[in-house]
N, C-alpha and C positions, 0 to 999 in steps of 0.2 A: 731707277728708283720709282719711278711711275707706272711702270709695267708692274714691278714688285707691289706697290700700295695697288692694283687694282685686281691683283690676284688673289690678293687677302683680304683686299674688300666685297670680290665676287665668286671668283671660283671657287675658296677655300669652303664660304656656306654651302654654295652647292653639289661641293665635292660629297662633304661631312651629312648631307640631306640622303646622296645614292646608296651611300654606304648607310645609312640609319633604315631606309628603306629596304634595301637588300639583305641586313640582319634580320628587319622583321619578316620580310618573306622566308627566308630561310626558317627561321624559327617557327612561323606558321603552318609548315609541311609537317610538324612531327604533331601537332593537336587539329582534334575537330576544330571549324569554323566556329561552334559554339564556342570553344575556348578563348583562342588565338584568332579570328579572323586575318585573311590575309589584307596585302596593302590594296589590290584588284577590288576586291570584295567588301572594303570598306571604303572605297571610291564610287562601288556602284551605288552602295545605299545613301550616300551621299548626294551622288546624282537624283536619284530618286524621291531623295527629301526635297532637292530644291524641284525639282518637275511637277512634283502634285502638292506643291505650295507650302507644306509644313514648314519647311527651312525658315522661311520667308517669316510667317504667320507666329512661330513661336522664337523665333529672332529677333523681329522686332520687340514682341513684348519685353523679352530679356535685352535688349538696348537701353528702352525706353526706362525700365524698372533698374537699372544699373546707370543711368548717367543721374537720374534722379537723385537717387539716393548718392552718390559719388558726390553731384552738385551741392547736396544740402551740408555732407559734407567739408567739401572744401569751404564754404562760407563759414560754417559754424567754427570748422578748425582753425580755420588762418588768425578770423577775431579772436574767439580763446586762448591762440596760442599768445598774439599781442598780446591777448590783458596779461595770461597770467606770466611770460615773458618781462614785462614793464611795469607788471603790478607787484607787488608784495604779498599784502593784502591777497589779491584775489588768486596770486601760485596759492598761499597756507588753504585757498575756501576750494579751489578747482583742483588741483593737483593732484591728491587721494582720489576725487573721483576717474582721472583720467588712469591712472593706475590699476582702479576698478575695471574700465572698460578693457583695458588690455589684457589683465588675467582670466576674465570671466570665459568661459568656456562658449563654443559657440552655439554648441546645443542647450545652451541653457535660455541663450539668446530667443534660440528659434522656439522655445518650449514655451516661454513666457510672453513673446509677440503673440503666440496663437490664443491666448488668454488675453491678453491686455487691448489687443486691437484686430482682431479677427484674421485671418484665413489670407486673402486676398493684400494685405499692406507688408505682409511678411516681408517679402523678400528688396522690400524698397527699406524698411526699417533695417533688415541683417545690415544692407552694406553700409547703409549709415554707419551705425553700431560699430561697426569695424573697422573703418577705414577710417574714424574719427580720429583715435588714440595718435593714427600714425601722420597726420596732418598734424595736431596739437603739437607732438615731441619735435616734428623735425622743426617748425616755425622758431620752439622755444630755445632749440639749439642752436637754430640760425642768431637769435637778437641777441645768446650770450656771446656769438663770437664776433659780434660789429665793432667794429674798430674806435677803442676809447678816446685817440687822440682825435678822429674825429667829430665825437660828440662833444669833448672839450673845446675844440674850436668852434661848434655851432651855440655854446653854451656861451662864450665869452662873444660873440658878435650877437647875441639873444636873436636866435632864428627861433621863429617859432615853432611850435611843437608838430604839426601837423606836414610841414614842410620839413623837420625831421625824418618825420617819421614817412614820409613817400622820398625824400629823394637821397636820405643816408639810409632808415634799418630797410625802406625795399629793395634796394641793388644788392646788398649786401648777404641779406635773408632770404631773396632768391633761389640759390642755387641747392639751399638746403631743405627750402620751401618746395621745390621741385621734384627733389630725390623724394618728398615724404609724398607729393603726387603719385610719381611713378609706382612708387609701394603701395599706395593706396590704389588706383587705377589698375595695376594688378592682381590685388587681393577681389575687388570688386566681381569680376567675372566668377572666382571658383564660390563668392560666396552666395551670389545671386544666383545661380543653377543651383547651390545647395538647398538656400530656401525655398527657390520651384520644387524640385523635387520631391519636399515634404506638405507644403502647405498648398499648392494652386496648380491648375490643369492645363494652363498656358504658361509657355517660353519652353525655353531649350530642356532643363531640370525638370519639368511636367515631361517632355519630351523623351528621358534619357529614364525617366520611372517608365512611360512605359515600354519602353524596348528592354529594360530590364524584367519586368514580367512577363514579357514575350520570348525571352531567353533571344532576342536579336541582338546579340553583342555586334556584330559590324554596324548594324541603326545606331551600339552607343557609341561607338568610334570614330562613326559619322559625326556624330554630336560635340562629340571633344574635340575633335579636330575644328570644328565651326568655333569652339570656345577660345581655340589656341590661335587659330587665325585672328579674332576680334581684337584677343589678348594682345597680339602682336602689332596689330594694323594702329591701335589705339595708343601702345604703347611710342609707334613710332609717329603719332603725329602729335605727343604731347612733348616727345624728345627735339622735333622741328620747330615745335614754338618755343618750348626753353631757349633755344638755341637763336632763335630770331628777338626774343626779349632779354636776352644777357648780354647779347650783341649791343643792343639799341642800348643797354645802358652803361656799356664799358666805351 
């Protein structure tokens, strides 16, 4: 059984990684490198980003402008999602606009930052803007599903409210609180290169415009692959703290 769990927990990704590689090599022989770059060829430009410092230089900006706005984020979403979770009142005042942000398109987004707050905040505002909706929904779906019997019992020993509300609707809100992170912390990456890309000449999106005008598709390759690495490294150390704070409270 344990031989088995650590074949599907190790060989099977990297079996499914040779074969994902080896298709795209294979497919790459019938187009130009303009087209298709291959898997080589989009390793070297790779190398080459991190060696003459670009990687580095427009990575960080795209970190720093992606936890940012992720951060502001999650503060703003978790509160809002409490009030309008626990409120009445403030679901009827907040809840249309959360609906709003979810529908609105995201170029409409990027078109009205460029107007409203200049050039350079764009891309910290996009992933606000975005990743709000899906923090607000998943919180408000965590506080309807906590358990009535036990807020009945904290209702009849009159616990007070705040100690309610950290030591029943947090454990319990958690888990859904989490999954709306993770959707969030992933949206975050494609839409913070999006807003480089249009509005500013630093980060990965500044990065991946200009290899798009230089017709260097393995430079954008290179780039998406840095985005799918972050995507992934981020996603797995938000999956280790879930995991060590659901722990801690079950």
């Amino acid at each position: 059984m344990k031989n088995s769990s650590l074949k599907t927990k190790y060989v099977a990704p990297i079996l499914g990684l040779v074969f994902f590689l080896a298709v795209w090599q294979f497919i790459s022989g019938f187009y130009n490198p303009v087209i298709v770059p291959s898997p080589i060829e989009t390793w070297r430009s790779f190398l080459t980003l991190a060696v003459s410092g670009l990687l580095w230089e427009h990575g960080r900006q795209t970190i720093v402008r992606g936890f940012a706005g992720f951060g502001l984020a999650v503060l703003a979403g978790t509160s809002l999602g409490f009030l309008i979770g626990l409120n009445r009142t403030a679901a009827s005042l907040f809840q249309p606009l959360v609906v709003v942000l979810q529908v609105t398109p995201l170029i409409s987004w990027l078109l009205l930052a460029m107007i409203w707050i200049g050039f350079t905040k764009v891309p910290l505002f996009i992933v606000f803007v975005t990743t709000l909706p899906l923090i607000i929904t998943n919180t408000i779906q965590g506080i309807k599903n906590v358990d009535l019997q036990l807020l009945q019992m904290a209702d009849v020993f009159r616990v007070d409210k705040i100690r309610i509300i950290r030591e029943v609707y947090f454990p319990q809100v958690s888990p859904y609180l989490f999954a709306g992170l993770a959707a969030a912390l992933g949206t975050t990456w494609k839409a913070v290169a999006m807003a480089e890309l249009l509005s500013v000449n630093q980060g990965v999106g500044a990065g991946m415009a200009v290899a798009r005008t230089n017709l260097e598709t393995a430079t954008l390759f290179a780039w998406t692959f840095f985005l799918i690495i972050l995507g992934l490294l981020t996603d797995r150390l938000l999956s280790y703290l879930a995991r060590q704070k659901l722990n801690q409270w079950m």
